[in-house]
N, C-alpha and C positions, 0 to 999 in steps of 0.2 A: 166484431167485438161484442155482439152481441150476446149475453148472458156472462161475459165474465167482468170480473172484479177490476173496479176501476180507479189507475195510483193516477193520480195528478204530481206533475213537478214545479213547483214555481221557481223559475230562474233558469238558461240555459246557457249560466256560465261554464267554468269549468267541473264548477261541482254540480250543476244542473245536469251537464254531460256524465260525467261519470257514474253518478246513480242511476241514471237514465238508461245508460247502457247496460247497468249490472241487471235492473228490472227486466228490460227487454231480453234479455239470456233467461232470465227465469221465466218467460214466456204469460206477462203479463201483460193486461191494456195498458200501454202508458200515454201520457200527455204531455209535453212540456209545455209549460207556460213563460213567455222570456217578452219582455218589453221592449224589443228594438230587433230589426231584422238582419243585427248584425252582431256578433261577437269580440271581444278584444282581449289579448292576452294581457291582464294584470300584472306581470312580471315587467312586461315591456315599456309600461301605459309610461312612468313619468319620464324615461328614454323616447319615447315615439310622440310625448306630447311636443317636444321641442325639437321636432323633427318632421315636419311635414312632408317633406320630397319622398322620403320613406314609407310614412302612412299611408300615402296612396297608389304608389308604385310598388309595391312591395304585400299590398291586397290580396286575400287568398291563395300565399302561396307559404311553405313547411316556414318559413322563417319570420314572414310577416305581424303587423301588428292586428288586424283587422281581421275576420273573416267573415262572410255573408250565409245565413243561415244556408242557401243551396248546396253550403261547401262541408254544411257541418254535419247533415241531415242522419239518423242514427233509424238503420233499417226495422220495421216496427214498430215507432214511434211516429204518433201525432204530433201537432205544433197550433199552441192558439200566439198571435202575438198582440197584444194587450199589458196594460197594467191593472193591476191587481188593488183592488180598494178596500175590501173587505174579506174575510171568511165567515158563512154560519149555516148551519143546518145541513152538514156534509155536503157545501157549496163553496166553489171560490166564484165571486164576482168581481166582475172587470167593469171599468172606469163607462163602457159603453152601455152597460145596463144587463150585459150577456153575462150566462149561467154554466158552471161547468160542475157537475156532480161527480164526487168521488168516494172510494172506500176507503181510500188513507191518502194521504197527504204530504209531500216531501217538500219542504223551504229551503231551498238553495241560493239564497238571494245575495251570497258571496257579502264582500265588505264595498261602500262606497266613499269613492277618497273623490270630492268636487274639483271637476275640468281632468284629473288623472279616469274617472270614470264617466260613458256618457249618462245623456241624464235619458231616465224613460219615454217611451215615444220619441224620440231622435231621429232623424233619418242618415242616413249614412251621408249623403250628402252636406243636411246641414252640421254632423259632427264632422266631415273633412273643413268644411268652410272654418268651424270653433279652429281649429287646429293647424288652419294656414294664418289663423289672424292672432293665436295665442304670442307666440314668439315679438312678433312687432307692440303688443300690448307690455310685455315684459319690458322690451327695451326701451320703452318711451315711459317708465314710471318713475320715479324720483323714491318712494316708499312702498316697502312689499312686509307684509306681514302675514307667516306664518303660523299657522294652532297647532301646537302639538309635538312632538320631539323624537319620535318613533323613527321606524325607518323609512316609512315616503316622506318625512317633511326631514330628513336627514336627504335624502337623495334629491325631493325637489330645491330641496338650499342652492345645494351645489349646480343643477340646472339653472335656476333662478340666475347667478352667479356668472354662469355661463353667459349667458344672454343677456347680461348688463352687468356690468363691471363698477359703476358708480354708482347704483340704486344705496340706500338706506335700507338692507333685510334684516328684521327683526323677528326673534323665533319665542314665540311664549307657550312656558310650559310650567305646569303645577309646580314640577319638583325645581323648576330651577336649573335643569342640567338635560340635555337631550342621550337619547339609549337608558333611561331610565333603569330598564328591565333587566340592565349590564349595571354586575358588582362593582364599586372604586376597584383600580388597578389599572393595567398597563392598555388595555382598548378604551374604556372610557377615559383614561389619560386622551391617549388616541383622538377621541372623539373629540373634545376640548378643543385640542390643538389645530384639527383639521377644520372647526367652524369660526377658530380665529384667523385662521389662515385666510380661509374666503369671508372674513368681518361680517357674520352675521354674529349680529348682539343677541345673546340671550338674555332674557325677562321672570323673571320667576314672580308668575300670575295665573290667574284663569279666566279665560277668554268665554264670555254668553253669547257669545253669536257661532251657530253653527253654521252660518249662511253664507256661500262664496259672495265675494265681490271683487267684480271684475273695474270698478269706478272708483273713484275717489271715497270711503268710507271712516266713520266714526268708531270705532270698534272700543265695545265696552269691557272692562275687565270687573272682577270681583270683588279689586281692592277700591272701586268704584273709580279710579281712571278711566281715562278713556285712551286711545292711540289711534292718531291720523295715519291711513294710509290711500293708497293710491290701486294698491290691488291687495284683496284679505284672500289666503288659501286655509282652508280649517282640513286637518286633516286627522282625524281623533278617531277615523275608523271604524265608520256606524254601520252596521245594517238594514238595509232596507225594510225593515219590517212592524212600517209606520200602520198597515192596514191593519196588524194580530191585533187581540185584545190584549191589555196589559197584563194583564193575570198569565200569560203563554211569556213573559218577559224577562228577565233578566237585565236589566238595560235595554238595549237594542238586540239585545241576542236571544234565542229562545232556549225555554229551562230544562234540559232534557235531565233524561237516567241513562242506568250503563248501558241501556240497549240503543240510546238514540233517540229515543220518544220521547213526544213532551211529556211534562210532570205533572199538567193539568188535563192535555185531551190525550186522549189514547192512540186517536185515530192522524197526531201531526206525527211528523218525525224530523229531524232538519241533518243536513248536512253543510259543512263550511260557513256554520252562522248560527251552532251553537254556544253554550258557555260550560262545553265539556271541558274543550281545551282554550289555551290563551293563542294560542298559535294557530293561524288556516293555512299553512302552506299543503303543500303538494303532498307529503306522505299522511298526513291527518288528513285531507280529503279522501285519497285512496280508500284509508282507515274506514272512515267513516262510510264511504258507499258503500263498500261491501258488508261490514258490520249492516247498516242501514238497509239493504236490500235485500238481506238475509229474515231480519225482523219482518221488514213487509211481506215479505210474502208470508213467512206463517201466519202475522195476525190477520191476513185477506182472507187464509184455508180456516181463521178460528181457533190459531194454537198461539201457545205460548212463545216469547222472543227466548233464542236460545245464544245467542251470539250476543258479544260483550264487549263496550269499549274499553280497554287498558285505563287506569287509572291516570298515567304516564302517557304524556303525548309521543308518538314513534317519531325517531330519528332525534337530531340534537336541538337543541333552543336556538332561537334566533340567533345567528352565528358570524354575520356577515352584516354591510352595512355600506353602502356606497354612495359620495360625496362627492361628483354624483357616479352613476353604473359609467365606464368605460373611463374614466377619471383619475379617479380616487377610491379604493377598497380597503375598510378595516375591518378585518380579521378578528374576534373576540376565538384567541385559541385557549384559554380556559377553560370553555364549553365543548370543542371540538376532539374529536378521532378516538380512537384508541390511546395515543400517547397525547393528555392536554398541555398545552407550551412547548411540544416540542415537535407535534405530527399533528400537522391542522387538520386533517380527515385522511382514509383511505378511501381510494375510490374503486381499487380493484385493478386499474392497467396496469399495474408493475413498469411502468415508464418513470425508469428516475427521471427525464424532466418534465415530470407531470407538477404543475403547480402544488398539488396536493402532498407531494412527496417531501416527505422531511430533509433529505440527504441532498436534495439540489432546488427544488423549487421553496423550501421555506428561507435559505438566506436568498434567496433572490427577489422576494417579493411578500412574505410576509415579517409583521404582523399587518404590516398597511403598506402604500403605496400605487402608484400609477403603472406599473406594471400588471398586478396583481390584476385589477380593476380591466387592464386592455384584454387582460387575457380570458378575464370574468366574462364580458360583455361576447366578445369571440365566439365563446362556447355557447351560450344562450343562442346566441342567434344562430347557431352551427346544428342546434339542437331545435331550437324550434317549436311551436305550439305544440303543448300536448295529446291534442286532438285534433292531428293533421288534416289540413283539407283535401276533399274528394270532388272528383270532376261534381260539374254541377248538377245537382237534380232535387226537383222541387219538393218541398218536405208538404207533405199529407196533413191536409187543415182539420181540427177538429170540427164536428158540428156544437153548437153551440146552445144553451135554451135560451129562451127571450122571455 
């Protein structure tokens, strides 16, 4: 690598992967940088957090929830595994004191949702240990309180619920009503009904504590109450990106323009953890790596960013919403398909009993219900990590300065 131009990635989640891999096609030095020597599919996490048997049996293989960076290893890329404490002077610094120079910069540091994500520096071991003990911690609480009203603290309810049947879950959110981001009408009706169904009380407050507790807790609100609980989950969807300076911020997100670059340094860029979009799923990542990897390499060669984020996040709004995944699934078809209320999406098979399909799978199973939801979870796990694991082999350490 010597003499060429040096992209550093912080994060090797999915969007770590992805841009990672778009850099490495354009035949640059890359790094990732990722905090734990293991990876976990977000889609799965609050499914697989109340499912241990799975977690570990079900390890590095297309369907699993876990996989270890030997499995994830992206041909041409470096790997430092470390946390990240700071940036300055075209340097990321790691918690150990070690130095990694770069000519631009990608932040992929994905969203972190506490006990659904692990925490940095983790070992796989001690996150399988969190995960055989989480479920018995659940069941033996008397009060659970939930931050937040989005869709993992909609899916971990229904979890929660799962796994204690007489607990007191209480869900506090600003607005008062959870799916916030969903118009009144017939899904947030939906929603209502499905959180009274499994009697989780909502609270229209705001929660200061962004700190999990897994122990008996105090938990303050805004209106200056306070609310006992026995386990607190906050789930408001931060990104990691406590080391940037705030100036590079937006909340937790960082500020970019249409090209993907910050709005302060030239030399960051971020993928699935800026405040381009409101949504990081799976086609706005995409979106963004390539857009993002396109930019980087020109400004490494010295030119101008020629590629453009859409103003419009690609694909529909948050659309779905599960209570919990394999459960309960509601359907916001307002936002969906071609035809909204009546063709919740086209997916392409021309199989009339494709769930997707208006003419047999929407009176079967939508706008909600536990069909819907078995057949949801099926396909996930039929389909499997987006970055399939490979036989094992050991990813190529960077050197570091001291």
């Amino acid at each position: 690598w010597s003499g060429m131009k040096q992209t550093v990635v912080v994060g090797g989640g999915i969007s770590g992967m992805e841009v990672a891999k778009a850099l490495a096609k354009a035949n640059l030095a890359v790094t990732i940088i990722q905090g734990n020597l293991f990876v976990e599919q977000p889609v799965f996490m609050a499914y697989g957090l109340t499912r241990p048997e799975m977690y570990e049996t079900k390890a590095n293989t297309k369907g699993g929830f876990v996989t270890t960076v030997e499995h994830l290893t992206i041909p041409g890329v470096k790997y430092v595994i470390g946390t990240v404490t700071s940036v300055a002077d075209s340097r990321v610094i790691l918690a150990d004191g070690s130095r990694l120079y770069f000519d631009a910069l990608v932040l992929a540091v994905g969203t972190h949702y506490p006990a659904i994500s692990p925490n940095l520096g983790e070992s796989l071991a001690d996150r399988t240990a969190f995960i055989k003990a989480f479920p018995g911690k659940v069941a033996t609480a008397n009060t659970i309180l939930i931050g937040g009203g989005g869709p993992v603290a909609m899916e971990m309810a229904g979890e929660l619920r799962r796994l204690n049947d007489s607990a007191k879950i209480s869900m506090v959110t600003s607005q008062g009503k959870a799916m916030n981001m969903w118009a009144a009408g017939q899904a947030s009706n939906l929603v209502a009904q499905r959180l009274a169904a499994l009697n989780v009380e909502l609270i229209a407050d705001k929660l200061l504590s962004m700190d999990m507790s897994l122990e008996p807790v105090e938990c303050k609100l805004d209106s200056g109450k306070s609310i006992h609980a026995d386990i607190y989950l906050p789930y408001f969807g931060q990104s990691r990106t406590s080391f940037l300076s705030s100036s590079l911020l937006n909340g937790s997100l960082v500020k970019v323009n249409e090209f993907g670059q910050s709005k302060v340094d030239e030399k960051l860029f971020a993928v699935g953890c800026s405040d381009r979009y409101d949504a990081r799923v799976m086609p706005v990542i995409q979106l963004e790596s390539k857009v993002v990897a396109q930019n980087v390499v020109n400004f490494v060669a010295g030119k101008k960013p020629v590629s453009s984020l859409p103003e419009k996040a690609p694909g529909p709004p948050v659309a779905w919403v599960h209570a919990p995944l394999g459960g309960y699934t509601i359907t916001n078809m307002s936002v969906m398909g071609p035809c909204p209320d009546i063709m919740s999406r086209c997916c392409g098979c021309c199989n009339p009993c494709c769930p997707c399909c208006g003419c047999m799978g929407w009176c079967c199973m939508y706008p909600a219900g536990e069909l819907a939801s078995t057949c949801m979870v099926k396909a996930l796990l039929s389909q499997g990590n987006p970055h399939k694991p490979h036989a094992a082999q050991p990813p190529e350490m960077a050197t570091m300065e001291r």
